[in-house]
N, C-alpha and C positions, 0 to 999 in steps of 0.2 A: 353310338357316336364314333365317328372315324377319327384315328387319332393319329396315320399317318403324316408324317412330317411334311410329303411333299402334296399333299391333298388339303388339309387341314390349314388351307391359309385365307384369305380374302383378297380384296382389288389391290392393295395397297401393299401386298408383298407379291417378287417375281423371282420366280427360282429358275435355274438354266438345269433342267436334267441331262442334261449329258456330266453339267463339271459336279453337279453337287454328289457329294458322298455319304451324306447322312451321319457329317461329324458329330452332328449338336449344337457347333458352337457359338449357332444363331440362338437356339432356345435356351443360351444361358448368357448372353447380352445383349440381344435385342431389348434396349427399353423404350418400342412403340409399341409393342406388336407380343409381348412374353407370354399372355397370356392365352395367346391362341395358336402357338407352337407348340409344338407335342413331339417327343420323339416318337420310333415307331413301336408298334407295341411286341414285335420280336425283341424289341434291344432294351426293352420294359422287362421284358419277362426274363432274359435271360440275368442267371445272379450275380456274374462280372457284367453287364453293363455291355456284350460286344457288340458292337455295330455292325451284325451279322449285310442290312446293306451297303453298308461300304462295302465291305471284300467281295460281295456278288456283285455291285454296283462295276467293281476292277476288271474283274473277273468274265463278266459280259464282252467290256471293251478288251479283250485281251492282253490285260495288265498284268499279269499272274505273280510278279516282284510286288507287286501295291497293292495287291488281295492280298498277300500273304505279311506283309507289314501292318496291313490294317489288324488282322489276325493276330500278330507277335506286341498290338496294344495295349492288347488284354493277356493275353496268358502266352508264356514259352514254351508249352507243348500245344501245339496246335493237332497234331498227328494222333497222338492218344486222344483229345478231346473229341476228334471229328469221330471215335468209333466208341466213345461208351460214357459217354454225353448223355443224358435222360432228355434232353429236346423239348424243353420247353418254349424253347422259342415258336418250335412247329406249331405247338399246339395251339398259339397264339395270332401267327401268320394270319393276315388278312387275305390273302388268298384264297383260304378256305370258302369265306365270301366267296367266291368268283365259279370254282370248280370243286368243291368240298377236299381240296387237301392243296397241303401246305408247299411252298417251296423245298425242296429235300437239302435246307440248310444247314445241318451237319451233316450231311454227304459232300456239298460245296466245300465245309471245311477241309476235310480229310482228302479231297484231291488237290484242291490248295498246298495244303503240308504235304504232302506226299511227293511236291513236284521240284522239290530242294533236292529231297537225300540226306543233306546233311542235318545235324544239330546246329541249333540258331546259337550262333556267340554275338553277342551284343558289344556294340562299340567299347574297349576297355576303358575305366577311369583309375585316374592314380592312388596308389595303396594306398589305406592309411595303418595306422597303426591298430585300430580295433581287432580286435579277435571273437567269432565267435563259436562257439559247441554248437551242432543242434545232433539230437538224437534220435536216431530213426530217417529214416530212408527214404520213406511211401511217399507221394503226394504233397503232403504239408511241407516235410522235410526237403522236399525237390524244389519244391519253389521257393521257399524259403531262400534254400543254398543260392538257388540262382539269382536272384535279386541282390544278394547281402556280398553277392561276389562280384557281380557287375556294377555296383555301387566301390568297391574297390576294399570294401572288407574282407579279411582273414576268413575264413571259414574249413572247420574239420566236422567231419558229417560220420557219424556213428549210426552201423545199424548192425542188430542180430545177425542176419541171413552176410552169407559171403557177397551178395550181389544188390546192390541198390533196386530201390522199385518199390519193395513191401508188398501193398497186398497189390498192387498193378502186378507184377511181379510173379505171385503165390496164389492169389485167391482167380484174379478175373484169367479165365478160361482163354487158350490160346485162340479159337476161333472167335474172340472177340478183340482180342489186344496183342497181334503178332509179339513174336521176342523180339523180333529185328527192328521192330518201330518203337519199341520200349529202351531195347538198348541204343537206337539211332538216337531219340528224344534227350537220351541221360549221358551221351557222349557230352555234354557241356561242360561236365564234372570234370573230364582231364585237360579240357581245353581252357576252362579258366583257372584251373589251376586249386579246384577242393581239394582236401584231403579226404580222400575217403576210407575209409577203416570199420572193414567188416566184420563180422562173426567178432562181434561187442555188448555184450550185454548188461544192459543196467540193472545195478542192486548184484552182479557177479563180478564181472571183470572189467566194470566200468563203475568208478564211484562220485555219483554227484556232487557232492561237497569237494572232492579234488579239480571237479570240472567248474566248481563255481572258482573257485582259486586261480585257477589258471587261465580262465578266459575273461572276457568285459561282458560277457551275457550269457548265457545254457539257454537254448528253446530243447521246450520236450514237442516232441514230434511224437509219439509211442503209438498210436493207434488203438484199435481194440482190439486185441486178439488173444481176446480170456471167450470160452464159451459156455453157453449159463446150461446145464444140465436139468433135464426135466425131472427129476425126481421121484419117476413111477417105476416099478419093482420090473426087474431084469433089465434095468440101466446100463449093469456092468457085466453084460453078456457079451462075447466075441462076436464081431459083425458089425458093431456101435461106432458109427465115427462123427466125432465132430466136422463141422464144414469145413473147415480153413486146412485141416489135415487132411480129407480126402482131395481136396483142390490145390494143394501143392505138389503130394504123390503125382495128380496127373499131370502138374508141370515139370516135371521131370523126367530125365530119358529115360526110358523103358519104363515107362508109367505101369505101375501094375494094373491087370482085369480085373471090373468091377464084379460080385458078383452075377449070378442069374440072373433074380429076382432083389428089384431094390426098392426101397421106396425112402423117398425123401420125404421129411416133415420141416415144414415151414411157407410160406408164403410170401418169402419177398428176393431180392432178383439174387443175391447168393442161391438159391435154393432152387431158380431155376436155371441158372448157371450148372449147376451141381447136375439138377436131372438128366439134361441134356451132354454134360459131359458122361454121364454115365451110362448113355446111349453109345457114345464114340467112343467108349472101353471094353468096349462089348457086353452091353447087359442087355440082357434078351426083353425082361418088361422092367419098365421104370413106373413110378406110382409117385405122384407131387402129391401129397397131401397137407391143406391149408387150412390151417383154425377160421380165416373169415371165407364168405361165401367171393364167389368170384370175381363181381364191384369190387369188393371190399379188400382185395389181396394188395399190398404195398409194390409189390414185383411191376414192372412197366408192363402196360396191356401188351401192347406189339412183341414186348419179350414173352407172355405167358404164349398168346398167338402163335409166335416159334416155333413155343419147346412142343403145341399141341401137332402143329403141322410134323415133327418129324417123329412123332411116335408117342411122347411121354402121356399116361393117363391121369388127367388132373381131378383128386374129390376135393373138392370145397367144404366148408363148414363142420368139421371134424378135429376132434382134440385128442391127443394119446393117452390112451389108456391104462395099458401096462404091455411090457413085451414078452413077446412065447418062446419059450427057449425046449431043449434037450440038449439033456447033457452040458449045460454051459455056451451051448452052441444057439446062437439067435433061430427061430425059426419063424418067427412072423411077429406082426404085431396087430395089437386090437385097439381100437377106436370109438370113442361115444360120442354122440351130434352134439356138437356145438349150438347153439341158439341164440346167444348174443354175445360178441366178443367183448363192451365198452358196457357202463352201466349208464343210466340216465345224465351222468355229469361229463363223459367221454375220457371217464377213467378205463384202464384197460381191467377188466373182470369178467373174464369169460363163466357164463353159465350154459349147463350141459345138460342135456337128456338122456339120463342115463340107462333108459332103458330100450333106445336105440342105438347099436353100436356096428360094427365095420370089422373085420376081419383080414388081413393080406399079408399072404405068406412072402418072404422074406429071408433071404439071407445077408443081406448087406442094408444096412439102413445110415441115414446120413440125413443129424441132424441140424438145421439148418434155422434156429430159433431166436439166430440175435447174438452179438458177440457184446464184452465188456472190456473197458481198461482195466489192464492188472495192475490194479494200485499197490499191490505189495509188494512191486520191484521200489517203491519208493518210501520214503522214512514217512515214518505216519503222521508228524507233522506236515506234510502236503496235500493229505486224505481230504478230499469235501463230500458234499454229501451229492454229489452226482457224479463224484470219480476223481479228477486230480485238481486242488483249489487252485483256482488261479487269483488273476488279479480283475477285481469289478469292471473295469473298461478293455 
């Protein structure tokens, strides 16, 4: 079924495609006609809702102000979004129909945003008296800030790191998320007027119960950046790094060299984030290796497709075994086939063959299996049983 908007009508509806923009706001008050209006299925798919044809729709006509306001609808980083966006809208594009691939609509976006320079400041509203905490930096906490500030609320924004961003910031690799369009996007911070207050840590030198005292709300914003350690003998041999730690070293100046020989375990787009950076620090062979087979990996195809093009060698269907060491010093690690990751229910319970296994020397390895909330920066009355209880709605 075609469920594009401007396709998807009969005799008795007439649309002008030159003015229309693909707002919706027929398909949510037309009441002759509701039922055979459809938005498009790009703006189905995507999970804010954008009406990726409006801003092309602008964009065409050389509007490039009303492309990018279509864009600042839905979200105030438009510039981050257009480069590390998963693109579902693509995947959905009716296009594909036409020529088997999709309009390159978050490439649209990200020259859109790109064509400001500046941080988007949004019309100011008058103060009110509210105040609120939110803690943590990353993503959540950015939008957060920016909505509850241009709403004309109080806002002081606490994170660990001296520098807002979080893991945009720390974790996503500069060849995916320049600094300059990370700190361009977060310039709204001084312009409407956050407080921002770095190098803060909660359950240390930031205490929750004073933050509930002193403000009209606390959002935790915290993210996850606890990482869950495999449990198999020579864990704690030199050469072992978690992900989020190897991936900050390289955003840092004078990033230190990866080793030689590296291989990264995990499967999903940290890990190939990771490989690939470890390519650009100079490691001579890099090694992804992924518990599910190559369907079956979390990472975006197009991103595993990348990391294959510029060198990294990817095993599929393989689980760690234990690591080889000398002298305390990592020297490889060994591997047994994996054979199903999920059991008959699509619970995760990997089962193994263990009498088929994998060998790859190694001096640097970088685990890349999943990160968790560190619930123990918080009083354990907050604890739930999937990480910090909130509130049912």
């Amino acid at each position: 079924m075609d469920f594009n908007l401007l396709t998807s009508l009969n005799d008795n509806i007439r649309i002008d495609r030159n003015k229309c923009t693909a707002c919706g706001r027929c398909v949510e008050v037309c009441v002759l006609d509701n039922l055979r209006l459809q938005l498009s299925p790009c703006r189905q798919a995507c999970p804010l809702g954008m009406n990726c044809q409006g801003y092309i729709h602008h964009l065409a006509q050389g509007k490039m102000d009303k492309g990018l306001e279509k864009i600042r609808e839905s979200v105030p980083f438009g510039g981050i979004l257009g480069r590390v966006c998963s693109r579902p809208c693509e995947a959905a594009c009716n296009r594909i129909k036409v020529d088997r691939q999709p309009v390159a609509i978050r490439d649209l976006k990200r020259y859109l945003s790109d064509q400001d320079g500046k941080p988007w400041i949004p019309p100011p509203s008058p103060d009110r008296r509210d105040i609120v905490a939110i803690v943590g930096a990353g993503p959540a906490g950015l939008t957060a800030a920016f909505y509850l500030r241009s709403w004309g609320i109080g806002v002081t924004l606490y994170d660990k790191e001296s520098e807002p961003g979080g893991l945009m910031r720390w974790a996503i690799p500069e060849f995916r998320l320049p600094r300059e369009v990370l700190d361009r996007e977060s310039g709204f911070l001084r312009a409407l007027g956050v407080d921002f207050q770095g190098n803060r840590t909660l359950g240390k030198d930031l205490d929750l119960g004073k933050l509930e005292k002193e403000n009209d709300a606390v959002l935790l914003a915290v993210g996850a950046h606890g990482w869950t350690p495999l449990g198999i003998p020579g864990e704690d041999a030199r050469g072992i790094l978690p992900v989020l730690d190897f991936m900050k070293r390289s955003r840092k100046p004078n990033a230190p060299r990866a080793g030689k020989r590296v291989v990264v375990v995990g499967g999903g787009n940290a890990a190939v984030d990771a490989a690939q950076t470890a390519l650009r620090l100079g490691a001579e062979k890099v090694h992804l290796v992924s518990l599910e087979k190559r369907e079956e990996m979390p990472a975006f195809s197009w991103s595993v497709a990348e990391a294959e093009e510029e060198g990294v060698d990817l095993q599929t269907g393989w689980g760690p075994m234990r690591f080889r060491t000398v002298e305390g010093r990592l020297a490889g690690v060994s591997f047994k086939k994996c054979t199903a990751v999920c059991d008959s229910r699509g619970i995760f319970c990997p089962r193994y063959d263990e009498k088929t296994t994998l060998d790859l020397p190694a001096d640097t390895v970088i685990l890349a299996v999943g990160q968790k909330t560190e619930v123990g920066l918080l009083d354990p009355s907050l604890h739930g049983p999937a990480g910090v209880r909130c509130h049912p709605t």
